[in-house]
N, C-alpha and C positions, 0 to 999 in steps of 0.2 A: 516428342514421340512417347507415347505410353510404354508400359512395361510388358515380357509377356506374349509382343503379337508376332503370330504364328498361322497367317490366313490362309485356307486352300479350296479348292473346286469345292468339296464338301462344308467346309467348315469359314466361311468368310468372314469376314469382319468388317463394320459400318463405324461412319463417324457420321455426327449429326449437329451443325454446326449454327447456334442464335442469338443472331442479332438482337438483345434485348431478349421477349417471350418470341420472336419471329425465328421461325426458321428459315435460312438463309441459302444452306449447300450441305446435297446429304450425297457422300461417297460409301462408294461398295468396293473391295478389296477380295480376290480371290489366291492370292500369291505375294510376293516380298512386296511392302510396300515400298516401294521407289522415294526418296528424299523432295521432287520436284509436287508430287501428289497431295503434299500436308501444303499447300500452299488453295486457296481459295478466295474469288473476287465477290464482294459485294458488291450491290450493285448501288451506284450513285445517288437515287432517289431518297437510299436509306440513308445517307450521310449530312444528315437536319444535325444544325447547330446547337450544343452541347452536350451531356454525357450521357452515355451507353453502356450498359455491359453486356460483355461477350464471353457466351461461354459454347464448349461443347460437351457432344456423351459420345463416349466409342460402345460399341456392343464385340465383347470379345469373341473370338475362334469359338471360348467354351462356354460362350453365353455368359458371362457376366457382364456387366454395364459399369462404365466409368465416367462420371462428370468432373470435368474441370473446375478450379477455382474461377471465379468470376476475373474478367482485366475489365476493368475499368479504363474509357477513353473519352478523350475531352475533342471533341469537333469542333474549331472553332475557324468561321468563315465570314468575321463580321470585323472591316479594318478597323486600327486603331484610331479611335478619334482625337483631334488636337485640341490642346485646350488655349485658353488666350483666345486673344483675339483673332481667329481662324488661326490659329497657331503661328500668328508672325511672331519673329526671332525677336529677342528684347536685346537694345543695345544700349551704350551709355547716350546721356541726353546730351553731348558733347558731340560723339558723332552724330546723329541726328540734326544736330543744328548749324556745327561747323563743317561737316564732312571727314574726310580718310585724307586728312595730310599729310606730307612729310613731316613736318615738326610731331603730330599725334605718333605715328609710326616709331619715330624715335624716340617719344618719350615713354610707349606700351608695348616696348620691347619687340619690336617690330611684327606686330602680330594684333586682329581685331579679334576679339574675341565675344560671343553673342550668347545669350542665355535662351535653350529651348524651353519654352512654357510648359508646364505638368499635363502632361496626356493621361488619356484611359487606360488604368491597368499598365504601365509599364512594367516589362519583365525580361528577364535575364535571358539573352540572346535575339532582342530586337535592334534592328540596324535598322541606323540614321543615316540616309543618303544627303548629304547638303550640296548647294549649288551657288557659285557669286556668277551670277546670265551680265554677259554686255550689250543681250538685248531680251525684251520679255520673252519669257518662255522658253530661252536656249537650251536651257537644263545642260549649263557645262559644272558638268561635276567639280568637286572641291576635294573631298577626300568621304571616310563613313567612319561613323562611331558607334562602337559596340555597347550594348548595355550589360554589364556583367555583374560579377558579386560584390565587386567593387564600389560600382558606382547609381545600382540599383536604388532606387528610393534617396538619391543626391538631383541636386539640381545639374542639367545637361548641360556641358559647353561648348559650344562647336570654336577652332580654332580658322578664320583666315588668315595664312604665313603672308609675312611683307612680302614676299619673292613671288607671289602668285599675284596677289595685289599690281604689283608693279608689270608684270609681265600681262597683264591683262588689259592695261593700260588705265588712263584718267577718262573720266564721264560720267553719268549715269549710270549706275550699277543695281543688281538686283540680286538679293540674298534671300534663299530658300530651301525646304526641305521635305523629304518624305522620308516615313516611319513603315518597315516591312517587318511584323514582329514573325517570330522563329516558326509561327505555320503558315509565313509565304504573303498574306494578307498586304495589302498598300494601301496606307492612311489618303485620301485626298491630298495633295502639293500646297505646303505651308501656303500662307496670302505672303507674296514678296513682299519686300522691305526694301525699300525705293533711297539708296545712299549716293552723295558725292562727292566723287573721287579726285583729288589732285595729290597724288601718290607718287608722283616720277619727280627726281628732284630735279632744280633748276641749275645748271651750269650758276656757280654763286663768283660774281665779280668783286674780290676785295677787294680794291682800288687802293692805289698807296697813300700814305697818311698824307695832310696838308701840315705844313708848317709856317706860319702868316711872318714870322721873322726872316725865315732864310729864304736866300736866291736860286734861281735858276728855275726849270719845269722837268718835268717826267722825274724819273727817279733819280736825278744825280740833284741835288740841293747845298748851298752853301751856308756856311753859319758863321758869319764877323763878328767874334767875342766885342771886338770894339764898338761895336753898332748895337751890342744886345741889349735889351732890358727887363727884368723879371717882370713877369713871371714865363718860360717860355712855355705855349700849350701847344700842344702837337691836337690835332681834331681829325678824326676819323669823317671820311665825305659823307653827307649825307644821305647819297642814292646807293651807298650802301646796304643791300637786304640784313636787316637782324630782326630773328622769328623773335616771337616771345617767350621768353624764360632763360633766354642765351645772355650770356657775358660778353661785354668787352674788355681787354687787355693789353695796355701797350706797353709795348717791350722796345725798352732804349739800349740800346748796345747788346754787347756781346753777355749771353751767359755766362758765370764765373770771373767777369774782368772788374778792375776797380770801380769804373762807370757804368756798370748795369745797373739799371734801376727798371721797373713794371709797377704796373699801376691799375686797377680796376674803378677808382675812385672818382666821379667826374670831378672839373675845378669846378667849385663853387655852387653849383647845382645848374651848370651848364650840357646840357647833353652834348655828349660823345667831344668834348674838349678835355683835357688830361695834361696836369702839368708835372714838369719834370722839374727838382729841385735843382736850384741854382750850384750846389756845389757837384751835381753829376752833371750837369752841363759841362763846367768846367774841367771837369775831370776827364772831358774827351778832346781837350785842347791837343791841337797837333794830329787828330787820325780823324779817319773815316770810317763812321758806326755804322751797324744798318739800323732801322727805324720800323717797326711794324707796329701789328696789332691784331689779335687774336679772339679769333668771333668762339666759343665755348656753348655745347649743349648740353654740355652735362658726361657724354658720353664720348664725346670726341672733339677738339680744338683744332679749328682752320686758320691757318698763317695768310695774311695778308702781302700782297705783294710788295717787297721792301723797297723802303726808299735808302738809298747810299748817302747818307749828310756827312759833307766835310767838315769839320770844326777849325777854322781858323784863330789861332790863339792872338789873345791882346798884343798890340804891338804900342799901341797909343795911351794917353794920360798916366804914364805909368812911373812912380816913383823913381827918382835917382839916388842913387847911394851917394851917402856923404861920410868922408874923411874930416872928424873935428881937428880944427886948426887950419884945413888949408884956404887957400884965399886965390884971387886971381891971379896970385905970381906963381903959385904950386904950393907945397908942403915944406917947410922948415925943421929942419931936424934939432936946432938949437933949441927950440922954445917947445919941442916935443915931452910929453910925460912919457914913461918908461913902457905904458900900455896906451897907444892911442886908440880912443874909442871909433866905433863905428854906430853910422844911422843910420838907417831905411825908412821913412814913411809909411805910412799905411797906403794900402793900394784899393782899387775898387773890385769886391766882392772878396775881400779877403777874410779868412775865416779858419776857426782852429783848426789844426790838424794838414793844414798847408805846408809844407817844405820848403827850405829855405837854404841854399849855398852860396855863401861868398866867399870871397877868393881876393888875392894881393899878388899882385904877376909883376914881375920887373927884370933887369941888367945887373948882372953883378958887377962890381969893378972891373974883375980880368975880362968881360965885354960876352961872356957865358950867358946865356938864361939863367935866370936865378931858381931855384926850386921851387914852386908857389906854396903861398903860406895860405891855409883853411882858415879861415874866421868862425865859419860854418859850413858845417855837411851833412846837409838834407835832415837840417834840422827842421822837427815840427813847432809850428805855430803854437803858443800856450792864446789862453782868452783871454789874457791881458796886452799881449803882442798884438792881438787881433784888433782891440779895442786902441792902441797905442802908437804901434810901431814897432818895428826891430830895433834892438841897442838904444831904446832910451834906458837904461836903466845902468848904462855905461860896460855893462858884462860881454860886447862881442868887439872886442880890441885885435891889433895886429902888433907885436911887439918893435917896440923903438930899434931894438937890438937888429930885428930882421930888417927895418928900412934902411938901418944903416951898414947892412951889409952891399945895400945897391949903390949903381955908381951916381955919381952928384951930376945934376945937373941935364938926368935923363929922367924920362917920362918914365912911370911907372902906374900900373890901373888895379881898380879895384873892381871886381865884376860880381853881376849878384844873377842867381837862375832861381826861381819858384818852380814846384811840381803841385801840378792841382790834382795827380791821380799817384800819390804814394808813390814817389820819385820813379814813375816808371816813364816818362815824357818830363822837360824843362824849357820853360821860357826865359828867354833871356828879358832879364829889365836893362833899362842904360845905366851903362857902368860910367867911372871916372876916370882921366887922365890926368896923371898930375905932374908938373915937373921936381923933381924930390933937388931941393936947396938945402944949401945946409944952416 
């Protein structure tokens, strides 16, 4: 509103309102101008594509004349045009060639993301309608992207989320878009982008490990130390699904226990065979492990269905402990030294760091138990015991003094127990009976 206006019967006042040099709307005023009256339409024909200026003159009450500064206006009625190849969406040459997998999914953060090609003129507050159609032409929306100060003069990225992907299902897909810049205009509908989709994952069967030594079927399996021979491999089945880029993992026993061992390593360059070392084998003598194997994306580890392996410990070929001096009639105390030594044999897969308790258990005279006498207790294996034997070296004796505190002419034994998992489980080996003479 101008300054000043003051219109009446006598003295009225005019606005005169152009389009460019055109004049457009000329108003007459005889009284208060009303607020709704400074408003005026042009008329459509005059509204050709690009800029104009507009300006008016008021003629006041007292005959002066006022012209406006000029406004300048930009008409703009021509959409925006897409550049590329009719403006299809640029994707990686992976998708394109493999398609919208689950494995691609989970490796790009679960999300496809496409590059819009440089259109004409991009400008701050044109909206990008994008659409993923499960048939030509659905035009089912995806979401829209604003062009702002931000991302003005950046390359566009439109984002498809896994969850819509998925939800949309597997097939044929079509990926598309239109550009409506900030005066309303709509670009022509990108040329679709023709992708396919296997997006829904598959129920994944980890099947339980095979183990080609041990007995029985489905998940309960046996394992006879006695029967064993290295190297044991445990094999993952072969109809097994592993996508590309995932790990395999097998896991022997229990987390944190003596005999856990895993392994990612195949044996020998055997796919999907995995051996477990002989001494964590044996370190499950006596229990029942469970057995798996662990398929790895990167981003999350699936447990295969366990198998239960029982470990039956050696019972067979197994060393006897020997009392030096005795003979088939028993043990003589006459012709005894003051320390008689004891021996043990090497056993099969014995190895340092094994444990080792033997024991001398008898009758005392007054016809009592005697107290047992320790030879050894849960002694470890050195690497020369390992390579030798126990007590050759004469150092694990039972004093003369203790045999002859038992009674003559009764049996008395010498027992020996091995631990293959740091004395937490013990095997018995065959022990001696001896008749103690004097």
């Amino acid at each position: 509103m101008w300054d000043y206006s003051n219109p009446s019967p006598d003295y009225p006042e005019k606005l005169f309102l152009y389009w460019g040099a055109q004049l457009v709307e000329e108003k007459t005023w005889f009284d208060t101008i009303p607020p709704q009256d400074l408003y005026a339409d042009v008329p459509v024909a005059l509204l050709a594509h690009g800029q104009v200026l507009v300006t008016y003159r008021v003629h006041g009450y007292n005959g002066s004349q006022v012209v406006s500064e000029p406004l300048t206006l930009t008409i703009d009625k021509i959409a925006p045009l897409l550049g590329g190849e009719d403006g299809a969406l640029i994707v990686e040459e992976q998708v394109l060639d493999e398609g919208v997998t689950v494995s691609y999914l989970e490796s790009h953060g679960d999300r496809l993301l496409a590059t819009v090609p440089g259109y004409d003129s991009p400008a701050v507050g044109d909206m990008l309608t994008y659409y993923w159609d499960r048939a030509p032409f659905a035009n089912e929306q995806v979401a829209e992207l604003e062009v702002t100060d931000q991302n003005v003069g950046q390359p566009l990225v439109l984002e498809f989320p896994g969850d819509m992907i998925r939800e949309r299902e597997d097939g044929a897909r079509y990926i598309h878009y239109r550009v409506r810049d900030r005066a309303g205009n709509v670009s022509a509908r990108s040329q679709p982008v023709t992708l396919a989709v296997t997006a829904t994952p598959v129920p994944r069967s980890l099947s339980p490990v095979l183990i080609a030594q041990a007995e029985g079927s489905g998940p309960q399996l046996t394992l006879a130390l006695d029967d064993f021979d290295a190297p044991l491999l445990i094999e993952v089945p072969a109809e097994v699904m592993v996508y590309p880029g995932e790990t395999i993992t097998v896991v022997w026993g229990e987390p944190g226990s003596v005999g856990h061992y895993s392994t990612r390593t195949p044996y020998e360059g055997r796919d999907r065979h995995f051996e477990i070392p002989v001494q964590k084998v044996l370190a499950q003598s006596k229990r029942t492990l469970p057995v798996i194997y662990q398929v790895d994306g990167g981003d999350s580890a699936l447990d295969s269905d366990p198998v239960r392996l029982e470990v039956r410990a050696m019972t067979q070929r197994l060393p006897q402990v020997n009392l030096v001096g005795a003979d088939s009639t028993g043990f003589h105390l006459a012709s005894a030294p003051a320390h008689v030594p004891i021996k043990l044999d090497t056993w099969r897969m014995i190895a340092e760091g094994q444990r080792v308790s033997i024991q001398v258990t008898g009758v005392l005279q007054s016809g009592n138990e005697a107290p047992a006498h320790d030879a050894l207790v849960a002694h470890p294996v050195s690497a020369t015991q390992a390579r030798q034997g126990i007590g050759m070296d004469n150092a694990v004796t039972v004093p003369k003094t203790y045999l002859a505190s038992l009674r003559l002419n009764e049996r008395f034994t010498v027992s020996v127990q091995v631990s293959f998992d740091e004395g937490g489980n013990w095997v018995r080996f065959p022990s001696i009976n001896l008749t103690l003479r004097a």
